[in-house]
Rosetta silent file (secondary structure, phi, psi, omega in degrees, C-alpha in Angstrom):
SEQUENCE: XXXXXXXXXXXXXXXXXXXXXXXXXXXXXXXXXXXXXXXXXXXXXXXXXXXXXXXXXXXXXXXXXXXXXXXXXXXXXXXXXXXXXXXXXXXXXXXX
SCORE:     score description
SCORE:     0.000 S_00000001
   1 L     0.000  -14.838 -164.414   -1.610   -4.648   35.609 S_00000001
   2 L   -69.598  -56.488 -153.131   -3.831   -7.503   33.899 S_00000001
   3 H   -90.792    7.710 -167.969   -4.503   -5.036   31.254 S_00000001
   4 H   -97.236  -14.347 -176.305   -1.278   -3.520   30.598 S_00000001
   5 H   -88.599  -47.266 -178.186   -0.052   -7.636   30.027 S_00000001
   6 H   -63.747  -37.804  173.852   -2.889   -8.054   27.214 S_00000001
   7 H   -56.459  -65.997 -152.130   -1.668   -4.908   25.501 S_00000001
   8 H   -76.948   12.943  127.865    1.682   -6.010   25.201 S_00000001
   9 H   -69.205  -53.570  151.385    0.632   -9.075   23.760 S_00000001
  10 H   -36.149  -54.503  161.231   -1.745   -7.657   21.670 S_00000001
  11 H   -52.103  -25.046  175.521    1.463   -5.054   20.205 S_00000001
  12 H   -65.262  -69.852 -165.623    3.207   -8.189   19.923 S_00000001
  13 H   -86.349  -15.769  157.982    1.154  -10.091   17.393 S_00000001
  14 H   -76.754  -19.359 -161.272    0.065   -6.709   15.265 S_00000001
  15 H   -98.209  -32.696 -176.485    3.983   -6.027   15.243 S_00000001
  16 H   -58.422  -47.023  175.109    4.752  -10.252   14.086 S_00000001
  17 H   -43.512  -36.633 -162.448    2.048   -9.317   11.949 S_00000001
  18 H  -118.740    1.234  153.888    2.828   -6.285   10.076 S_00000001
  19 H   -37.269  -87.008 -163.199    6.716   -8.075   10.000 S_00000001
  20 H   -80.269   -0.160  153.262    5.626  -10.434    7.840 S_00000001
  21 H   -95.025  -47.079 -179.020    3.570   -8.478    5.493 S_00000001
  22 H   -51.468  -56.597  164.390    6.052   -6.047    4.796 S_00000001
  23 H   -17.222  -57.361  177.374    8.730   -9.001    4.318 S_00000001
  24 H   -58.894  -29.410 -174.451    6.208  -10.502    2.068 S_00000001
  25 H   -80.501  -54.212  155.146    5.736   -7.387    0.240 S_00000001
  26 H   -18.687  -65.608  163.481    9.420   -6.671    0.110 S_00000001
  27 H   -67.033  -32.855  179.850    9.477  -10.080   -2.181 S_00000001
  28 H   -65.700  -64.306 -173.070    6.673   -9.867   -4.020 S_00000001
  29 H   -69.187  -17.674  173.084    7.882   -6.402   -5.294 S_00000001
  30 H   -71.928  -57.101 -177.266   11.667   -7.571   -5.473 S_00000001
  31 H   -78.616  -17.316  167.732   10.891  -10.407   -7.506 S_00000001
  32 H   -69.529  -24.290 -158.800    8.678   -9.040   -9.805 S_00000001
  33 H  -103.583  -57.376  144.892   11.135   -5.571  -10.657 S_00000001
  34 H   -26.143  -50.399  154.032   14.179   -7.588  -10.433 S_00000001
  35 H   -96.097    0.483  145.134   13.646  -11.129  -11.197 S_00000001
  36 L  -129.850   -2.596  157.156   11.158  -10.863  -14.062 S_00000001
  37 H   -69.422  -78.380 -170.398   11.489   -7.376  -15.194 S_00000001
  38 H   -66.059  -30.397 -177.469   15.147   -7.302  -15.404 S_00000001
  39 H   -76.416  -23.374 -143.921   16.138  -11.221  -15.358 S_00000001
  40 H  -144.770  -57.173 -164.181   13.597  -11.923  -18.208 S_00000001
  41 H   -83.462  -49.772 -146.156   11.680   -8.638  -19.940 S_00000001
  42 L  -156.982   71.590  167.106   14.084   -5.683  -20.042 S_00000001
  43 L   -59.422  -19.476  172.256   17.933   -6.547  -19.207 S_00000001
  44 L  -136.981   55.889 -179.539   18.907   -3.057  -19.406 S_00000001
  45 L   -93.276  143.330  141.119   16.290   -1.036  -17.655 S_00000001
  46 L   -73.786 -177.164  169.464   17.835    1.267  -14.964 S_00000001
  47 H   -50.302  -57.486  148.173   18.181    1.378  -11.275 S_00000001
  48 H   -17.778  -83.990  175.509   15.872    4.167  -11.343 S_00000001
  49 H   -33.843  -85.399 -160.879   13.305    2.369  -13.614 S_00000001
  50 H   -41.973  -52.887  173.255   13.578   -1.012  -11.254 S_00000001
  51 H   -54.664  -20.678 -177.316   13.243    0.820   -8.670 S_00000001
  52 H   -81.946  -46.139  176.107    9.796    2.477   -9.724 S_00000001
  53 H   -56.434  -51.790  176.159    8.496   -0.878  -11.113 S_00000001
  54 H   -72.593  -29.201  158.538    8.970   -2.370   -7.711 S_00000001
  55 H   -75.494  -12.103  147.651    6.859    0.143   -5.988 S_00000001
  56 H   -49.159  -34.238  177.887    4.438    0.010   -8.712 S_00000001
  57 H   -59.736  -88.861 -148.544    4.588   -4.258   -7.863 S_00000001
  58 H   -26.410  -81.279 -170.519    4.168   -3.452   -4.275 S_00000001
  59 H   -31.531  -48.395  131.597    1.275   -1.023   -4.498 S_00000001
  60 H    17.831 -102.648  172.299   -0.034   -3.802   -6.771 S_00000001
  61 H   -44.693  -62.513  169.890    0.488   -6.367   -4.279 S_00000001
  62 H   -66.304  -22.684  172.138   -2.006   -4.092   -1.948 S_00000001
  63 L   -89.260    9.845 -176.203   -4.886   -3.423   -3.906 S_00000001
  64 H   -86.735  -62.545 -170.621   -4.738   -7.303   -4.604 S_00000001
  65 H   -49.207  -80.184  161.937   -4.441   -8.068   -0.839 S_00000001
  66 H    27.560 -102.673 -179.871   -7.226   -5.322   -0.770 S_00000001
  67 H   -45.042  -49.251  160.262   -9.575   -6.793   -2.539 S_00000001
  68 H   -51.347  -10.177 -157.923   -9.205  -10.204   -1.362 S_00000001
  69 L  -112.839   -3.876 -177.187   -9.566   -8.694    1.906 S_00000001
  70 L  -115.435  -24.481  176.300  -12.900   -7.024    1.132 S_00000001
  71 L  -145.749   95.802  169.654  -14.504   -9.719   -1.241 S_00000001
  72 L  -109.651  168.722 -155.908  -12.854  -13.038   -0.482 S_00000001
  73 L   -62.258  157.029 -161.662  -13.385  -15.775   -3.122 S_00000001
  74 L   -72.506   -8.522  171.165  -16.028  -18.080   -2.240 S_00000001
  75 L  -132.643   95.847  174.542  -13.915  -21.690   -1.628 S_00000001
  76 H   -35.507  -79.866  169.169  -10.966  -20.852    0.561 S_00000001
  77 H     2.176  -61.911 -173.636   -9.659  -24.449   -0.161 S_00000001
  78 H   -80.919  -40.837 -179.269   -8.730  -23.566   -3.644 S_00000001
  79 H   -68.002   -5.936 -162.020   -6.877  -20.296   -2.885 S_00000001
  80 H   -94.575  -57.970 -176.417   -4.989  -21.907   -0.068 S_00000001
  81 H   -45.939  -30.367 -152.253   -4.239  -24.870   -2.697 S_00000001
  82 H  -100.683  -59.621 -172.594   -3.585  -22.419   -5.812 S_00000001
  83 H   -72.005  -50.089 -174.103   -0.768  -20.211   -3.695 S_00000001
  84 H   -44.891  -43.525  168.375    0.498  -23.489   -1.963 S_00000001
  85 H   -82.258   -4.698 -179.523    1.258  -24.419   -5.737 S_00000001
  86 H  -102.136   -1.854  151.264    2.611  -20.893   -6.674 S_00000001
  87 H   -71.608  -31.060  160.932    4.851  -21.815   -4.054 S_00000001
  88 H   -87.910  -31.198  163.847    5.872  -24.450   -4.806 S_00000001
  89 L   -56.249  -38.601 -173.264    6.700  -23.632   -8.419 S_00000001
  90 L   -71.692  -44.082 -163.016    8.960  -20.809   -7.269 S_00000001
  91 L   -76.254  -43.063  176.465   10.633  -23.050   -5.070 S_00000001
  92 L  -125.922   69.731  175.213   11.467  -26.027   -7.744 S_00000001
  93 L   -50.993  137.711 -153.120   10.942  -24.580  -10.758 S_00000001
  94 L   -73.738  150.505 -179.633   10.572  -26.874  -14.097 S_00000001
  95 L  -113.177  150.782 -144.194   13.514  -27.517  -16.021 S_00000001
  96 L  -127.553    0.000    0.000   12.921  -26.649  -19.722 S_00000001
């Protein structure tokens, strides 16, 4: 019974887990085909298009994760600091 409790903890945290990368992915590719394709680049691309652009982001978004996930850069500090600021940009963006 012991080990039938660690699985379902274990399925727990791979399922919070693969939650919140698809969410994440879900934005990443939304805001790139949507918000800066269409908002900024191309106002009158189709649905079609946008849609293809955002699974082109996403797929993107995975060989990036990828890579980071196979060679990651040598001073964590600064990546945690460098997204902490692309985060923050997004959130209060400069007024121009």
């Amino acid at each position: 019974m012991h080990l039938v409790q660690e699985a379902l903890v274990a399925a727990g945290g791979l399922a919070a887990a693969l939650s919140t990368a698809a969410g994440l992915l879900l934005a990443i590719s939304s805001s790139i085909s949507h918000d800066l394709l269409k908002g900024v680049f191309t106002p009158d691309i189709s649905e079609k298009s946008e849609l293809l652009a955002g699974r082109i982001a996403m797929a993107g978004a995975i060989g990036l994760a990828g890579y980071f996930g196979l060679h990651p850069p040598d001073f964590a500090a600064g990546t945690v600091a460098i997204a902490f600021g692309l985060a923050a940009s997004s959130i209060f963006p400069a007024n121009t």
